[in-house]
N, C-alpha and C positions, 0 to 999 in steps of 0.2 A: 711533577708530571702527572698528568688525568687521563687515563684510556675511556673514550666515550663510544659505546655502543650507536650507531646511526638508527640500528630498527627495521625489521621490514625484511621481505624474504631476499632481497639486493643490499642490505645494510653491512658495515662493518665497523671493526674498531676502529678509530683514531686516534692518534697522540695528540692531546692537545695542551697549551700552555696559556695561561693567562694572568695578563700585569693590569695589576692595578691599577686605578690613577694616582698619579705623585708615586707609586711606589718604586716600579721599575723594577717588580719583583713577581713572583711566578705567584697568580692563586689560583694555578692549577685546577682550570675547569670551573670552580664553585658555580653550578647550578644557579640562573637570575641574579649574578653580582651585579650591581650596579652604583659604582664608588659617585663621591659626592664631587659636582663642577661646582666652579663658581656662583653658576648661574641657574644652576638646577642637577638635573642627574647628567651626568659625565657621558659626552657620549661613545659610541664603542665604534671600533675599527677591528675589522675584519682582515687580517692580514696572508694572501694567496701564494703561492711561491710557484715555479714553473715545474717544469718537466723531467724526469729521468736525474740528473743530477742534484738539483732540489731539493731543500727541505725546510721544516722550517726557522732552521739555524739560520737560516740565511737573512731573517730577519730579528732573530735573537740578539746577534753581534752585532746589527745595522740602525734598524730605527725604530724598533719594537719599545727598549727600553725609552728612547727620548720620547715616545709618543706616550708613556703612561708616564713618565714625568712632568711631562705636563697637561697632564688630568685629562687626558683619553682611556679608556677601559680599552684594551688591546686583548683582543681575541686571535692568537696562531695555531694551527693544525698543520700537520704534516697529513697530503694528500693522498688517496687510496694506495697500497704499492708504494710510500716513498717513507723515508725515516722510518720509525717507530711503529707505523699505524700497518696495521694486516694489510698483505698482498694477495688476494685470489688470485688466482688463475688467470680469472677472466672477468668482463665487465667493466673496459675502459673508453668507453665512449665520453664524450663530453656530457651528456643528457646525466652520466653514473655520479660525476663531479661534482656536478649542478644540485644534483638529489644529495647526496650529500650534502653540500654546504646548506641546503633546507632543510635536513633532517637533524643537522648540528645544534644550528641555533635553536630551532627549535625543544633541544634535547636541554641547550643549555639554557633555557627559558627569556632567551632573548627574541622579543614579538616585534620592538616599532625597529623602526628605520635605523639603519648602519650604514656605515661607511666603508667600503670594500674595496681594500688596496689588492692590486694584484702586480706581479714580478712576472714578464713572458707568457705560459702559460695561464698561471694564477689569475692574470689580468682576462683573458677569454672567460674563463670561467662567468668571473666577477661577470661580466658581459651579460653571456647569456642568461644569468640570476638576475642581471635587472631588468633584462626584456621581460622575463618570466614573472617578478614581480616588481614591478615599480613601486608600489605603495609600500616597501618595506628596505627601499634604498635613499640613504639618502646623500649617495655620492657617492662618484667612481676616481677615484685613482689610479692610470693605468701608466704601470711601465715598463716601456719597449714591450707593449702589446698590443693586441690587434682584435678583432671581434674575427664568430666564427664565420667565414666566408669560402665560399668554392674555391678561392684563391688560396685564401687558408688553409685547406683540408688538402690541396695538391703539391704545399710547400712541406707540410707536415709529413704527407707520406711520402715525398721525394729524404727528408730529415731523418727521419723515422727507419728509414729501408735503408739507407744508409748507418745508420749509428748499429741496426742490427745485425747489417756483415762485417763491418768492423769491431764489432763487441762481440760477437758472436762468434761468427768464421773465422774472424782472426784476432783474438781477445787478448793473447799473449804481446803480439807484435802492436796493437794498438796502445795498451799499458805500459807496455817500456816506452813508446815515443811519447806520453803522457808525462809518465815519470819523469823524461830526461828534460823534458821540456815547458811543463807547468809545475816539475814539483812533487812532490809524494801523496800530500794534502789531496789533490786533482784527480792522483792515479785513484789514491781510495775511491773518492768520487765516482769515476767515472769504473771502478770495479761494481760496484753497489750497481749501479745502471746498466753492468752487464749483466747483472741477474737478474733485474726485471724484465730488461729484453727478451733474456734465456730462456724465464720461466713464465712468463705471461702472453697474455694477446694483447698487450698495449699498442705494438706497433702497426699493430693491424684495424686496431678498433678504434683509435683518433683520427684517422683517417676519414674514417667510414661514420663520421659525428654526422648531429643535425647541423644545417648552417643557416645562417640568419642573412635573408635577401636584404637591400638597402631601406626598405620601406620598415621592416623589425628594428633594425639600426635607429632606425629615425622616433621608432617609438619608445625612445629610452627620456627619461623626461628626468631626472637626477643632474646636477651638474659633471660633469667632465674633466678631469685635470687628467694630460697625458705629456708624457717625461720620456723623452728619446737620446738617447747618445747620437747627435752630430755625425757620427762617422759610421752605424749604423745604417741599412737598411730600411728597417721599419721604417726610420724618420722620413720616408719617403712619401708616405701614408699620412701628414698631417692634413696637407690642403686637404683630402680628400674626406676624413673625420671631421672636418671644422666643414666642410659644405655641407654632410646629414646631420648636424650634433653644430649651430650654430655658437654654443655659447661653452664651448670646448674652450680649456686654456691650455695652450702648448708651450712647451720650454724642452729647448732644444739644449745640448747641453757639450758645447764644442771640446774637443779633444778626446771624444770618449764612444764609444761601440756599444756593444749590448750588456757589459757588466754593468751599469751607470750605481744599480744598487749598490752594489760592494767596492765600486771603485769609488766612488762621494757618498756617499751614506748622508753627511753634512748637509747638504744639498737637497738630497731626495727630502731629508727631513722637514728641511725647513718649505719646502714647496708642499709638501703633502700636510703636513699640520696645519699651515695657514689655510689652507684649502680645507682642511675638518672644521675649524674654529668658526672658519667663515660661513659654512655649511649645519650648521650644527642645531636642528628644528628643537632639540628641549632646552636651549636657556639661552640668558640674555648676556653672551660671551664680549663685549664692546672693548672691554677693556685686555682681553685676551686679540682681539682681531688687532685695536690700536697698536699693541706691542708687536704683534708680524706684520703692520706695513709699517711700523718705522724706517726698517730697512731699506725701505723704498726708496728714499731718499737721497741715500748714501750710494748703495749700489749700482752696478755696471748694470743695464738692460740685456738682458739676454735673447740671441735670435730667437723672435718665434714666441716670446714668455713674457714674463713678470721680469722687475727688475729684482737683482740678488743680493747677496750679503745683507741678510737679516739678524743682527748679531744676537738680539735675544733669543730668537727662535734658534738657531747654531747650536745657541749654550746648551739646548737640551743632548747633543749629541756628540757628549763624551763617553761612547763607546768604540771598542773595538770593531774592526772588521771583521768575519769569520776565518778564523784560524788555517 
């Protein structure tokens, strides 16, 4: 574990953890690591997690370690207010997120281009960081997420005002039906989330974000890979990212709603790693890309996607799900 300073009179700690490539092991923040690829320097994956309940366990248990196993530099933080990292008061607009995640990399001496997976919220983020800088993305992965839009910021504060009187107003009676009904694991969860509510202006202040009209959207110039659970909402939003964001790849992912991360891990993996390999501006990966489309072959087509069951890419994720 690395607690990193962000800087600046808006700055704060973060928790952050960081695996190696091939290692699949924490190095812990180290300041400009940059382990060795095949093909040159390894590239790095920025890994986002979403809102209130999140952290970034949630890609610790899931795909974190398969992606520095196979020789991705994996960069996770836990986001202002959530895990490990300092909670203000105040200061959670999307724009605070955004500054953060630029004031990270740059703490951790990480300059060219990255790969910025996000989970729900994590995935907004990821968004408006590439609007903001293109020249320093070099791919989005988003899943079950959305960019920030007026549609956005109205779904959020209808989410948001609701989880507060229920966490809040009635915090007791929301926790035991959590308990009874997701588990203890869930309740802790969703206890943690009533004290961010409690204590902060989160749910007032994502709301009240900048948002990004369809023309900003369009000026995202990074490839696109976007991962929806089937049963899901969001997945309702693909046509409509694939007509701003032409060269979007969608993979629908039937029997599944907005967990998609922790309920397939497997899955997410092998569609987001092939998508880094393939993406990947510092080295000459061919033989890493040839082994994730083997699968091609073999596999079912999935609505909307790639075809699946990539068994080399798979192998990397023999991990647990989050506890």
């Amino acid at each position: 574990m690395a607690m990193v300073h962000t800087g600046g009179p808006d700055g704060v700690r973060l928790h952050v953890q960081r695996l190696g490539p091939k290692q699949g092991g924490p190095e812990q923040g180290r300041p400009g690591h940059a382990g060795p690829g095949r093909g040159g320097a390894a590239p790095t994956a920025v890994l986002l997690h979403g809102l209130l309940t999140d952290s970034l366990a949630a890609y610790y248990f899931t795909v974190g370690p398969g992606l520095a196993a196979a020789g991705v530099d994996v960069v996770m933080y836990d986001q202002r207010g959530h895990g490990r990292s300092e909670r203000p008061a105040g200061g959670y607009r999307l724009e605070m997120f955004v500054g953060d995640l630029e004031r990270l990399l740059d703490r951790l001496g990480i300059h060219g281009p990255v790969h910025l997976v996000g989970n729900c919220f994590g995935g907004t983020v990821a968004f408006s960081y590439a609007v903001r800088h293109p020249e320093r993305v070099a791919g989005l992965s988003l899943i079950e997420s959305e960019p920030a839009t007026g549609a956005w910021a109205a779904k959020l504060d209808r989410l948001l005002g609701y989880a507060a009187a229920q966490l809040s107003e009635h915090e007791s009676d929301a926790l035991a039906w959590i308990d009874a009904h997701h588990g203890g694991h869930t309740a802790r969860l969703a206890r943690s989330a009533a004290r961010l509510v409690r204590t902060t202006s989160i749910a007032r202040d994502i709301p009240s974000s900048a948002v990004l009209d369809e023309g900003r959207i369009r000026s995202v110039r990074g490839p696109v890979l976007a991962l929806y659970g089937a049963d899901s909402d969001m997945a309702a939003q693909a046509p409509w990212l694939e007509s701003l964001l032409p060269g979007t790849r969608t993979v629908i992912v039937p029997g599944h709603e907005h967990s998609v991360l922790v309920e397939v891990p497997a899955l997410v993996l092998e569609h987001v790693l092939e998508h880094v390999l393939e993406h990947d501006p510092d080295g000459d990966r061919d033989g890493d890309r040839d082994g994730a489309r083997d699968g091609d072959r073999d596999g079912d087509r999935e609505p909307g996607g790639r075809a699946g069951g990539r068994p080399r890419v798979a192998a990397f994720a023999g991990v647990e799900t989050a506890p």
